[in-house]
N, C-alpha and C positions, 0 to 999 in steps of 0.2 A: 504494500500500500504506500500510496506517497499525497504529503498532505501537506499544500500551503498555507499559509497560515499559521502553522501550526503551533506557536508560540503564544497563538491568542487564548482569550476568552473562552471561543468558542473550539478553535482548533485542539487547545490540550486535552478538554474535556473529549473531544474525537479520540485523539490518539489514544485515552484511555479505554477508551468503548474499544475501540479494534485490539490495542493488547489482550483486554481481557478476553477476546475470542481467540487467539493465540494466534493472530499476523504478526507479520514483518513489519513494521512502520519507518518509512523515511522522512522524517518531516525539515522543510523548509524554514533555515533562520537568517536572518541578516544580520546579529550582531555573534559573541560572545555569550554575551548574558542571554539572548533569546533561543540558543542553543544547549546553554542551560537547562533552561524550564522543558526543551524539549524532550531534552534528557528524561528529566527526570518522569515527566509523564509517561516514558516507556519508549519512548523511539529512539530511533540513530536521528541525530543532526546531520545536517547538511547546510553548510553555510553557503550563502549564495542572497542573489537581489534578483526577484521576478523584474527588475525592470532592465534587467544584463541578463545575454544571454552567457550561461556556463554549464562548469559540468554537471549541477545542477537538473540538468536539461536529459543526462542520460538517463538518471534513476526516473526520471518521471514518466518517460517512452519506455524505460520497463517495466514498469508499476501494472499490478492484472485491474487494480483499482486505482482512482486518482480521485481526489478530495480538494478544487479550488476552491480555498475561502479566503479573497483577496481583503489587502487590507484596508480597514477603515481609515480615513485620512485624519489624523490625529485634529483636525480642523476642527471635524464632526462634532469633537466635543468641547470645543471651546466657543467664544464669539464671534459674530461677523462674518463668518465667512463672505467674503466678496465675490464678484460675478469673476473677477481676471483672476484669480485661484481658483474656485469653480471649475474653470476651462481648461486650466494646468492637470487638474485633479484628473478630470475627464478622459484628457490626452494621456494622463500616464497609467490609464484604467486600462484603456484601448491595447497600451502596446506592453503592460503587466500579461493580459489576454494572451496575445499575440506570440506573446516569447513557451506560455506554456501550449496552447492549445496548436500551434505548428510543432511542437518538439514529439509531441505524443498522436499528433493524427494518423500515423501509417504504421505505430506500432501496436503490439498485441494488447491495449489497454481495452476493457472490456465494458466499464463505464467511465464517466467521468460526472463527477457529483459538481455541477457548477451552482455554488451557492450567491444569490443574489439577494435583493433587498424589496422587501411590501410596497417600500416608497413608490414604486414605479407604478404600482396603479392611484396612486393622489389619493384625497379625501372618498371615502366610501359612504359615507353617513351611517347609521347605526344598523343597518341591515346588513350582513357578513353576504360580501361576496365571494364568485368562485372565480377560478382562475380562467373561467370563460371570461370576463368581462371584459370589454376594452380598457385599458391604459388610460388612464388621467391622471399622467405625471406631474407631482408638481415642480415647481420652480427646481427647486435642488436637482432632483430626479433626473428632470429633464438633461441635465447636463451631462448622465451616462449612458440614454439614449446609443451613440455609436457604438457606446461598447456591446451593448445588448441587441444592437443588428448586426453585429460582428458574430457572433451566438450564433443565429438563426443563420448564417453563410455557411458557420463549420459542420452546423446540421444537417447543411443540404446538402453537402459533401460528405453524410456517411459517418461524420464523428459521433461516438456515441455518450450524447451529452443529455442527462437527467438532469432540470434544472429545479432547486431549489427557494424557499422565498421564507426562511424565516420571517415572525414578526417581533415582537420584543422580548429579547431573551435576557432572562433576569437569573441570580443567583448571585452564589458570595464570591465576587469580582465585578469585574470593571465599571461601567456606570451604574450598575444597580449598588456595589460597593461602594461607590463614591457619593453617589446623589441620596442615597437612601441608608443602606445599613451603617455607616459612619456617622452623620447624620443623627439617626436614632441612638446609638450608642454612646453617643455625645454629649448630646444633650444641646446641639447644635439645632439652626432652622431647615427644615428640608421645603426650597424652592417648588411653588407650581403655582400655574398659569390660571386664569378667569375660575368661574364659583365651583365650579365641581370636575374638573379637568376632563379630555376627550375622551369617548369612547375608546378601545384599543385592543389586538388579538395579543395576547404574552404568551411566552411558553420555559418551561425548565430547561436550564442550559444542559440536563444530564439529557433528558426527553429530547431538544433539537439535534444531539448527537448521536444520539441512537436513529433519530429519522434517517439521519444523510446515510447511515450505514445500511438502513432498510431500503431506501431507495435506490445504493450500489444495486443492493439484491435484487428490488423486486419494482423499482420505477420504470415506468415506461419510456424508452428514448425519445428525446423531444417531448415529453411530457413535463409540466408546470406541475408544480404541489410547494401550495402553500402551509409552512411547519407552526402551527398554534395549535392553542387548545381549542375546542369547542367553544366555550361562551367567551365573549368579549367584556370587558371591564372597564372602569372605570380608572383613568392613571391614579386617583387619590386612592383608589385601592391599594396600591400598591404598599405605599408608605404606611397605609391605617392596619392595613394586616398584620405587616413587620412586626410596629410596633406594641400589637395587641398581644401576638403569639411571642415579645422577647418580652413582655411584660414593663415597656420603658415607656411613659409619658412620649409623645408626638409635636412637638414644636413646627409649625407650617408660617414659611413667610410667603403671603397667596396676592400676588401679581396681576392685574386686568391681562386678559388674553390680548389686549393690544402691545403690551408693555412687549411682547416677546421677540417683537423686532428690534427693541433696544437691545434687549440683553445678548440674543442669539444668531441676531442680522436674518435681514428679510429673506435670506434663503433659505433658512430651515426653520424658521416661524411655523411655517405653512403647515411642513409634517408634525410639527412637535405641537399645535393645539387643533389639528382637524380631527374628526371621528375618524380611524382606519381598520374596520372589525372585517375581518376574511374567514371565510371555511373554512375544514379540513376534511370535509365531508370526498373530496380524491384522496387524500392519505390515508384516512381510514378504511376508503372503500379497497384497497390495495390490501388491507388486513393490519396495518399499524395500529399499537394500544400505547397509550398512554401511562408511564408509571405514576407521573404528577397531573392527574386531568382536571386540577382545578386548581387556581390559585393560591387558597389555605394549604394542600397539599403539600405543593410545591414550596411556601415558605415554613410549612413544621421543619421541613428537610433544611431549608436554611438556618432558618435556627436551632434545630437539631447538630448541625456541623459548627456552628460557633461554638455553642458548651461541651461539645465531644472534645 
């Protein structure tokens, strides 16, 4: 198996799902320290930059499995992002793509899990749609557009690319770490947006890695499935549960949903206070189950793993 990302969020927790089945894992790091962690979650590092090509390139064209999960532009979670970074970002998506999906098209790879992002269908309103729906990307979104017609070329060329659409995956790390469980544990304010925050589809970061592994297996080529749970939520959920289930008082500093273009600039405003609830009613119908199929679930296990 060979998995980009793999340093991340959501990549270690991958690498851990396939060790535990007893693969080979080669995963993808750009620094020292993030070949570390790769380490340690059970894979061989391979240091290397999806946006150079290297050798890199051979373990992946031999990989029977390959797991892109490109990365998030550290942008993402900070302010402002501007329209001429936006465009940079975009461009270096395109050719992150390019460097792996040419190195592995003509060899014995059997799928390739390309993991992408909800953003790309825009505001849904509170009605969960399917991955039939047309695309109403919003502003941000729109700016990976190329990369994701680049997708649909490799497809018609025969690469066998199952694509994935996570929605917000939470657990003890990265921004649900930072924005929410530290936060609460603190005794700090946890930021959110107008009176009752968006609709929203979440899922467990153990549960989104177990998907991408089920859909190596059993996804259809060129098929869309989007990775949430069933019922869609409310983002003040998120924080109200944490801190119910770690038994810590909840401090909220609550912001006019206009305010979020101050803070997070007009391009990711849009996703971060529209309703964006999606099915999973394809992932299921494929036979996937859920360990964490509902929100409380999913953070006992959080707070279960902090007192452990």
């Amino acid at each position: 198996m060979f998995v980009t990302g793999a340093a991340g969020f959501v990549g270690t927790e991958l690498v851990k799902v396939l060790v535990a089945r007893g693969s080979e894992v080669f995963g993808l790091a750009q620094t020292l320290d993030a070949a570390e962690r790769v380490r340690l979650a059970g894979a061989k590092p391979l240091i290397g930059n999806l946006l150079e090509a290297g050798l890199w390139q051979d373990a992946a064209a031999a990989a029977e499995w390959v797991f892109h999960l490109p990365p998030h532009p550290r942008e993402c979670q900070q302010a402002r992002v501007t329209w001429t970074r936006a465009a940079a970002i975009a461009r270096e998506r395109v050719l992150i793509d390019m460097h792996l999906l040419d190195a592995i098209h003509a060899g014995p790879t059997r799928r390739i899990v390309y993991v992408g992002d909800t953003s790309c269908y825009g505001a849904t309103g509170q009605r969960p749609i399917t991955e039939d729906e047309p695309p109403r990307p919003s502003a941000w979104s729109r700016c990976f557009a190329a990369a994701f017609d680049r997708v649909e070329g490799y497809l018609a060329a025969g690469t066998p690319i199952v694509i994935a659409l996570p929605g917000w995956v939470y657990g003890n790390g990265s921004w649900f770490r930072e924005r929410v469980i530290e936060p609460v544990l603190t005794g700090r304010h946890v930021l959110q947006f107008g009176k009752t925050g968006p609709w929203i589809s979440a899922v467990h970061v153990h549960d989104c890695a177990r998907a991408l592994v089920y859909l190596a297996e059993r996804g259809e080529i060129g098929g869309r499935y989007f990775v949430v749970n069933t019922d869609p939520i409310r983002t003040d959920e998120l924080a109200e549960t944490f801190a119910r289930l770690a038994n810590r008082p909840l401090h909220v500093w609550r912001l006019p949903t206009a305010a979020s273009r101050l803070v997070v600039g007009p391009l990711l405003a849009d996703s971060l206070t529209a309703d964006a609830a999606f099915s999973n009613i394809r992932l299921r119908g494929i036979g996937f189950r859920f360990h964490y199929p509902t929100l409380e679930q999913g953070l006992e296990q959080v707070v279960g793993a902090l007192h452990g």
